[in-house]
C-alpha positions in Angstrom: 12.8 13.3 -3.8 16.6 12.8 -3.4 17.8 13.4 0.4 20.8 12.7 2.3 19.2 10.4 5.0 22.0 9.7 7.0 21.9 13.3 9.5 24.7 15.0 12.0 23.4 17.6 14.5 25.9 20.6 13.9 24.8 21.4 17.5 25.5 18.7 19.7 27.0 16.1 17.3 24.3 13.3 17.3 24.0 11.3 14.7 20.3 10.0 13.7 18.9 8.4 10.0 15.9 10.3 8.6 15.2 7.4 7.2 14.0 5.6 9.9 13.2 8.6 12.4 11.6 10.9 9.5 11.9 13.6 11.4 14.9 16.6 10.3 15.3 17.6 14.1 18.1 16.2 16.5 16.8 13.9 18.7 18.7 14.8 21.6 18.7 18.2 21.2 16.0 19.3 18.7 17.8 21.4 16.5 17.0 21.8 13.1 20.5 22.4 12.1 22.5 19.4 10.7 24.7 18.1 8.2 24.2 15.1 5.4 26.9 12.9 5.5 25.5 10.5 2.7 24.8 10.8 -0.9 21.5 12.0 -1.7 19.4 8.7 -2.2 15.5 8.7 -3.3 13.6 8.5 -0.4 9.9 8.8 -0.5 8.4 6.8 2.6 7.9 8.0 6.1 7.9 5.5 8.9 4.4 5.1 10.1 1.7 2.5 11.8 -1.2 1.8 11.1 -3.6 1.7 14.5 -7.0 0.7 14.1 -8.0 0.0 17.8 -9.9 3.0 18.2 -11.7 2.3 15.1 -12.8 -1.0 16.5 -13.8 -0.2 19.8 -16.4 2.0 17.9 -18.3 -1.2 17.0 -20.0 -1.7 19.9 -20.3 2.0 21.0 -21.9 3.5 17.8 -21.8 0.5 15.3 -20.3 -0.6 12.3 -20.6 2.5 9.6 -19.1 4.9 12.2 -16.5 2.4 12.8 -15.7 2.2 8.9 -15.4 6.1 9.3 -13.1 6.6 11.6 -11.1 3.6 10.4 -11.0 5.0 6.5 -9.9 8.6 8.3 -7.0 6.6 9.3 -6.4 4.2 6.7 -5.9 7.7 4.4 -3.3 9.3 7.1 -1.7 6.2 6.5 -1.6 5.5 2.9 -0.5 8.9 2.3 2.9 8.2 4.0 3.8 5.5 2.5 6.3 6.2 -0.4 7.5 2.5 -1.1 10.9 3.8 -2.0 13.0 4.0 1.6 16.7 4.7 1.7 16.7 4.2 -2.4 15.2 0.9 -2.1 12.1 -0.6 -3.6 10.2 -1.8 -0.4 7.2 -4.7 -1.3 3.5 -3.9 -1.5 2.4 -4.9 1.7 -1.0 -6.8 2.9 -1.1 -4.0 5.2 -1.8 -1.6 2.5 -3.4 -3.2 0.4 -5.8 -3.8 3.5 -6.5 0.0 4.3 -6.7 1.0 0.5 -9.7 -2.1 0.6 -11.5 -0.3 3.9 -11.5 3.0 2.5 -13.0 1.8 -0.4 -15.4 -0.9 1.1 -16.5 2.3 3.5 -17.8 4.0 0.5 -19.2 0.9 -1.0 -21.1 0.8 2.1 -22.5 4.5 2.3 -23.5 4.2 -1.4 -25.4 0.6 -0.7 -27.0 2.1 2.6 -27.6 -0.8 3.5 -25.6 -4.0 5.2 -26.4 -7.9 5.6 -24.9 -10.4 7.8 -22.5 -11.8 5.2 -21.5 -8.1 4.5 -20.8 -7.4 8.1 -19.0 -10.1 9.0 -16.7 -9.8 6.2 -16.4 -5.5 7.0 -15.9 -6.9 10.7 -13.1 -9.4 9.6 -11.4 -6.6 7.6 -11.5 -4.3 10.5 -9.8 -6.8 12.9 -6.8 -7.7 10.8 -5.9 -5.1 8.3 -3.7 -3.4 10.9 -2.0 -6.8 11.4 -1.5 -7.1 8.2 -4.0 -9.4 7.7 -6.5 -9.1 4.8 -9.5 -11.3 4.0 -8.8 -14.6 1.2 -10.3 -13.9 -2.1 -12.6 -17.0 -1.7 -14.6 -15.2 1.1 -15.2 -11.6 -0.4 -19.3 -11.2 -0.4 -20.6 -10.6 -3.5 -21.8 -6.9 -2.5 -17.9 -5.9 -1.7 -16.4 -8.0 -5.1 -16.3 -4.1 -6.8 -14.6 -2.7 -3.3 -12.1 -5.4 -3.3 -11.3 -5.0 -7.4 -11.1 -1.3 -7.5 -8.9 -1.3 -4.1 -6.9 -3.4 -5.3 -6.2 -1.6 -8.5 -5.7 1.2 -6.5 -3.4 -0.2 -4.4 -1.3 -1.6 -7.5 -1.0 1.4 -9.7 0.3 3.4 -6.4 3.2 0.7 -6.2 3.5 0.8 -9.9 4.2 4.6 -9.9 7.4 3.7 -7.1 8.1 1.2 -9.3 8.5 3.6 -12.4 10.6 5.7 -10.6 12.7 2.7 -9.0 13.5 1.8 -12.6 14.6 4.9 -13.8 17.5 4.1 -11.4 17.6 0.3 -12.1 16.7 0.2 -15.5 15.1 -3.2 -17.0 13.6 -2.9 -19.9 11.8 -6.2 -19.8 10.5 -5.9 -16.1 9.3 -2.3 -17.6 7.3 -3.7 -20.2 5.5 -6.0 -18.0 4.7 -3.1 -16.0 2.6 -1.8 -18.7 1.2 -4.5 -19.1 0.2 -3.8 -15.2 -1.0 -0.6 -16.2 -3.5 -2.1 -18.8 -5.0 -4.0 -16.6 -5.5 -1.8 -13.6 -7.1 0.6 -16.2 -9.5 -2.4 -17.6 -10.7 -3.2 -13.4 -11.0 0.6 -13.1 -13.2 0.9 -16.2 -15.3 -2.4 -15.1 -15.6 -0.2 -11.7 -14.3 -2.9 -10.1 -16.4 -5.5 -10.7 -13.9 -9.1 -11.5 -14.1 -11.6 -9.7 -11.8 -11.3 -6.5 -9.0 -13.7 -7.8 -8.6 -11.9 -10.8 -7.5 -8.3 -8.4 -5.0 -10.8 -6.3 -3.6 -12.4 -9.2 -2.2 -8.6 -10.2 -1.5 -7.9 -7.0 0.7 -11.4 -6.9 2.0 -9.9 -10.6 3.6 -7.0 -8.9 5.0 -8.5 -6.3 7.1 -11.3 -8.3 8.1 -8.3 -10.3 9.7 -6.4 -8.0 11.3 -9.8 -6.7 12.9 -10.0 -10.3 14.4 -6.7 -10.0 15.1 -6.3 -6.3 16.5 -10.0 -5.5 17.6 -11.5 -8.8 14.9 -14.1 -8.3 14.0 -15.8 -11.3 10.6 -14.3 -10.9 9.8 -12.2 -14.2 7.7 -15.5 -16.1 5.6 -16.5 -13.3 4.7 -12.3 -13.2 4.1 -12.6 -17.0 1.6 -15.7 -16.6 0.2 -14.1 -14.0 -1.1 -11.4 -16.5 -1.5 -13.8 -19.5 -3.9 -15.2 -16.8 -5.9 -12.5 -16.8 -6.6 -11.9 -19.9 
């Protein structure tokens, strides 16, 4: 949606940015009655965090499949609010995300498995720790019984950032960074119809695609070949 971000409290005069607050009440006064006093940009993020602490303390109390629950219960708050378009701008697809898209679906990897072993845990338990931080485990590591979590969150993550991208374009037109987001597309339909199941380096090299992308069209960078490798890569 289009909004005027930049907000004036006809009450008491404040002046506050919906942007970063997200909230459409003063926040001096509280009242909902206020004036726009930029152009209406597209805006569709909301400032959030992403707190898994609770989640982890859950490990030792009740182990680590109650853990995974709690922590995907948050992970989906927190995906939901992220818009990746803030203030009109294209923000990048962040470890962070990509990292809670992977635990929600690692947690239902791990209920249809029903069952866990040590190099599954450990990785689960390394996930856990750092996605919050933005930290996400290295392809190299991902257990062989999480490869389909990792591809299919991955894709997951990507085609969310593709559809901001769509939009972002359709107020930045370029037609070439356009058609190597198709070619995005393809290949986020092929790892969905594998369910999942490429090998780890494969999902990060599209993830990697995406990001150069949007380093083309956001920065000037001269970015747009090494995205196009990246997918002739993967081929």
């Amino acid at each position: 949606m289009k909004i005027r971000g930049q907000r004036e409290c006809r009450e008491c005069g404040t002046r506050w940015s919906y942007y970063e607050t997200g909230d459409v009440s003063c926040p001096d006064c509280d009242s909902l009655r206020s004036r726009g006093l930029d152009e209406r940009t597209k805006h569709t993020d909301a400032p959030t965090a992403l707190d898994l602490s609770p989640a982890r303390s859950l490990v030792e109390e009740e182990g680590i499949s109650e853990a995974l629950q709690d922590a995907t219960e948050r992970c989906r708050t927190y995906i939901t609010h992220i818009g990746f378009i803030h203030a009109g701008e294209l923000t990048p697809l962040s470890e962070t995300y990509l990292a809670a898209t992977e635990l929600v679906y690692s947690a239902r990897e791990l209920r249809r498995s029903m069952r866990i072993d040590d190099d599954t845990e450990l990785y689960l338990l390394s996930l856990l720790k750092g996605a919050d931080e933005g930290n996400r485990p290295d392809p190299e590591v991902v257990p062989k019984s999480m490869q389909t979590a990792r591809g299919l969150a991955s894709a997951a993550a990507v085609d969310d950032y593709r559809q901001a991208f769509n939009w972002y374009l359709d107020e930045h037109p370029d037609q070439q960074a356009a058609a190597v987001l198709q070619t995005v597309s393809e290949h986020v339909r092929r790892i969905e119809a594998l369910d999942g199941d490429v090998d780890p380096m494969v999902a990060e090299r599209l993830v990697a695609s995406v990001r150069d992308l949007r380093k083309h069209v956001c920065t000037g960078a001269d970015t747009l070949t090494t995205a196009q490798s990246r997918l002739e890569e993967l081929q």
